[in-house]
C-alpha positions as YAML, in Angstrom:
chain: A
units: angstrom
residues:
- id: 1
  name: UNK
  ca: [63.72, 159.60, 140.85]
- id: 2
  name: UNK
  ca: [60.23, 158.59, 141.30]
- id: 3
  name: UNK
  ca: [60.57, 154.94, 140.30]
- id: 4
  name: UNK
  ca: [63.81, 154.24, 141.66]
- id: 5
  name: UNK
  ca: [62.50, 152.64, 144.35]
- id: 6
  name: UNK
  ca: [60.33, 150.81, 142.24]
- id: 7
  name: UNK
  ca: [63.15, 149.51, 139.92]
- id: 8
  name: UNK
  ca: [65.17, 148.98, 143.10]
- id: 9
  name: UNK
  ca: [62.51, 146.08, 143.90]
- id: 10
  name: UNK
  ca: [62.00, 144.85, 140.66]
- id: 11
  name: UNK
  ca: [65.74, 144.30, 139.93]
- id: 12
  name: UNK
  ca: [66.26, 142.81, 143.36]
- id: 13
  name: UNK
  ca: [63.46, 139.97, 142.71]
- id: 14
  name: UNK
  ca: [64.06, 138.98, 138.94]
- id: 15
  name: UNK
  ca: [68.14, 140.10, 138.91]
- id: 16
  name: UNK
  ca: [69.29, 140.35, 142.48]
- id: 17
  name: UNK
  ca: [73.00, 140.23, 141.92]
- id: 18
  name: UNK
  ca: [73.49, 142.67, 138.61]
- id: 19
  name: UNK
  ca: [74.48, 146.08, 139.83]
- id: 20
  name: UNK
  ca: [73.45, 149.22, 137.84]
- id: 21
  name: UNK
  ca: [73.21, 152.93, 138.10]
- id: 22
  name: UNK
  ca: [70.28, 153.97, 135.26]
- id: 23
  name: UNK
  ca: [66.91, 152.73, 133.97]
- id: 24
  name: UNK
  ca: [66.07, 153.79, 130.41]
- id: 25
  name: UNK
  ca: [62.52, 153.31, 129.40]
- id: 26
  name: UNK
  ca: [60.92, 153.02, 126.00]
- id: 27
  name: UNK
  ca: [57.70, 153.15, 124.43]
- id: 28
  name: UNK
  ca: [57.17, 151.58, 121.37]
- id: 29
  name: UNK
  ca: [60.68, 152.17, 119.70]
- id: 30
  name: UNK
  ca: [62.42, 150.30, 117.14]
- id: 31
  name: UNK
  ca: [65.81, 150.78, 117.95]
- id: 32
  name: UNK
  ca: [68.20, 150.32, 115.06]
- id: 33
  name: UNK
  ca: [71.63, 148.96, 115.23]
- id: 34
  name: UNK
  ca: [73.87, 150.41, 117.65]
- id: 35
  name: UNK
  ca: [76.85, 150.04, 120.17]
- id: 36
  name: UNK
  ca: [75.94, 151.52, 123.67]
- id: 37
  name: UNK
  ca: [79.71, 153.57, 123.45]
- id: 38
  name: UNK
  ca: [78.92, 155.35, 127.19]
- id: 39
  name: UNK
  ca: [77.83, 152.22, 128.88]
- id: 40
  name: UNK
  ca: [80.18, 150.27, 130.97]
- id: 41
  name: UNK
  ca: [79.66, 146.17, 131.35]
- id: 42
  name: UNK
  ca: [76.96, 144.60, 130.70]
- id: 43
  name: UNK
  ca: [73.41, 145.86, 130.69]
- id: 44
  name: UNK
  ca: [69.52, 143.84, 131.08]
- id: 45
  name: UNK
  ca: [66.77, 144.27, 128.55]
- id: 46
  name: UNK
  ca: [63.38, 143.34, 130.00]
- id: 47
  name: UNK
  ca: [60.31, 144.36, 127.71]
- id: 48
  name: UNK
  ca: [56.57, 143.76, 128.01]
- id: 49
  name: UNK
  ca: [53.27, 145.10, 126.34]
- id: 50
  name: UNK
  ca: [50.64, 143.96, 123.40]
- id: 51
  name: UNK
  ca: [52.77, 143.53, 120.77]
- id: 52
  name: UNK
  ca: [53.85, 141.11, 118.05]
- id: 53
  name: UNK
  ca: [57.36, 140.57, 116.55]
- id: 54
  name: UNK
  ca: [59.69, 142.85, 118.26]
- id: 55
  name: UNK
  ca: [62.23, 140.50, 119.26]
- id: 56
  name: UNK
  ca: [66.16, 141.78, 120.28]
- id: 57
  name: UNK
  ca: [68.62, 140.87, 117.85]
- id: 58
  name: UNK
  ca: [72.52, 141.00, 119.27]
- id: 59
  name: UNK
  ca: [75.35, 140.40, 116.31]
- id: 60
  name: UNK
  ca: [78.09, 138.10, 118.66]
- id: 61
  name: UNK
  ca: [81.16, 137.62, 116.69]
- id: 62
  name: UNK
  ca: [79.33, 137.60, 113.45]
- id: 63
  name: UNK
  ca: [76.56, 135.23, 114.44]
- id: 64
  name: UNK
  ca: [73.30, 136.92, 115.10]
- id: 65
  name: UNK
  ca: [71.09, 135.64, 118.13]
- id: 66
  name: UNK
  ca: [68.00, 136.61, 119.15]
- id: 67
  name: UNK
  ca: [65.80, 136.90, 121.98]
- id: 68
  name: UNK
  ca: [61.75, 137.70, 123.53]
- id: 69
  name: UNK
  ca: [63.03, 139.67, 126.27]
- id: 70
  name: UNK
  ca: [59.15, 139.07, 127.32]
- id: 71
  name: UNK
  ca: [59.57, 135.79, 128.39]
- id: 72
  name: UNK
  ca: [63.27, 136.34, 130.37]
- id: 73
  name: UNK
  ca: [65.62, 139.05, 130.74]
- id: 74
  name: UNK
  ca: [68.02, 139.30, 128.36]
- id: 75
  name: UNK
  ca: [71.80, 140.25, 129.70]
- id: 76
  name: UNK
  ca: [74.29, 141.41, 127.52]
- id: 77
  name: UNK
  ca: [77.19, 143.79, 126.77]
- id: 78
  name: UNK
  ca: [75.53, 146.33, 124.84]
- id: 79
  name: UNK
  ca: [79.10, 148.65, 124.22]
- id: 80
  name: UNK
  ca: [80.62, 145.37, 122.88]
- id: 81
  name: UNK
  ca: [78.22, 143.42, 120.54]
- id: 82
  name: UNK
  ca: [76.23, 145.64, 117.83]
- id: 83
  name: UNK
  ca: [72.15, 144.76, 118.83]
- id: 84
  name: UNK
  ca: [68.87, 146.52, 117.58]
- id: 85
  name: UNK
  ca: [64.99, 146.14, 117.85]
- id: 86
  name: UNK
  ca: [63.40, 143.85, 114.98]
- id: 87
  name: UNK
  ca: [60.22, 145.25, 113.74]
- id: 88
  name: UNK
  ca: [56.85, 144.79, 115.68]
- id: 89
  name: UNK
  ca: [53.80, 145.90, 115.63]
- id: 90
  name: UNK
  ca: [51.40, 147.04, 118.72]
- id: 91
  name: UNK
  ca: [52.26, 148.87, 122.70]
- id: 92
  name: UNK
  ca: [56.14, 147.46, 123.01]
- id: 93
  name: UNK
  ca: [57.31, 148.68, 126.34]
- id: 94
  name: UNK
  ca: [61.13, 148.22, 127.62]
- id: 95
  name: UNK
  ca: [63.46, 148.44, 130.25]
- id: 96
  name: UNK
  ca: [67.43, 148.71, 130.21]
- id: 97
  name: UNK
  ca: [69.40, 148.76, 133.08]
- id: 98
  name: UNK
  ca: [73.10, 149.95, 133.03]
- id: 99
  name: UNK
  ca: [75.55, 151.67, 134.02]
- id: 100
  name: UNK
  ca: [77.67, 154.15, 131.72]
- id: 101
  name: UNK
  ca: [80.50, 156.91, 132.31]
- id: 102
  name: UNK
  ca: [78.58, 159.43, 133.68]
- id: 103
  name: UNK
  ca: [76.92, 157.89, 136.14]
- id: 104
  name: UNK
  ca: [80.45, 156.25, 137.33]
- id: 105
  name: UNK
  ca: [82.36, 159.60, 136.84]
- id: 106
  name: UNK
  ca: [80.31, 162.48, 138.22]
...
């Protein structure tokens, strides 16, 4: 609750239109391949830190694409397309905001 405010103003300047209802953040973690199965819509990866490699990988329809989300955020539906963290090395910090069941149906 501390920081909401804070994400509040960061999502309004670099993603002013996306609407979300969480903030999960992430220190250094190489998240293997997953579905997001509680999250509604899509959600936005932004990442930053002293690290190398690390990019996101998302599997679309068979074809997998990948992305820095250092340099831009990265929007996609994580319940729909199967994505992970590629390996890196160094401080690899994250952000995802989204929105998932619980925070719609409380």
């Amino acid at each position: 609750p501390e920081l909401e405010d804070i994400f509040n103003e960061f999502s309004k300047f670099h993603f002013p239109d996306f609407e979300f209802h969480s903030v999960m953040m992430n220190k250094s973690f190489i998240c293997p391949p997953h579905r997001d199965s509680k999250n509604i819509g899509e959600s936005i990866l932004v990442c930053c830190g002293d690290y190398q490699g690390g990019k996101t990988a998302v599997d679309i329809d068979g074809k997998i694409h990948k992305f820095d989300p250092r340099l831009a955020p990265v929007k996609f539906n994580g319940s729909k397309y199967l994505h992970w963290t590629e390996p890196f090395e160094g401080k690899r910090y994250s952000l995802v905001f989204f929105t998932n069941f619980r925070n719609i149906y409380k």
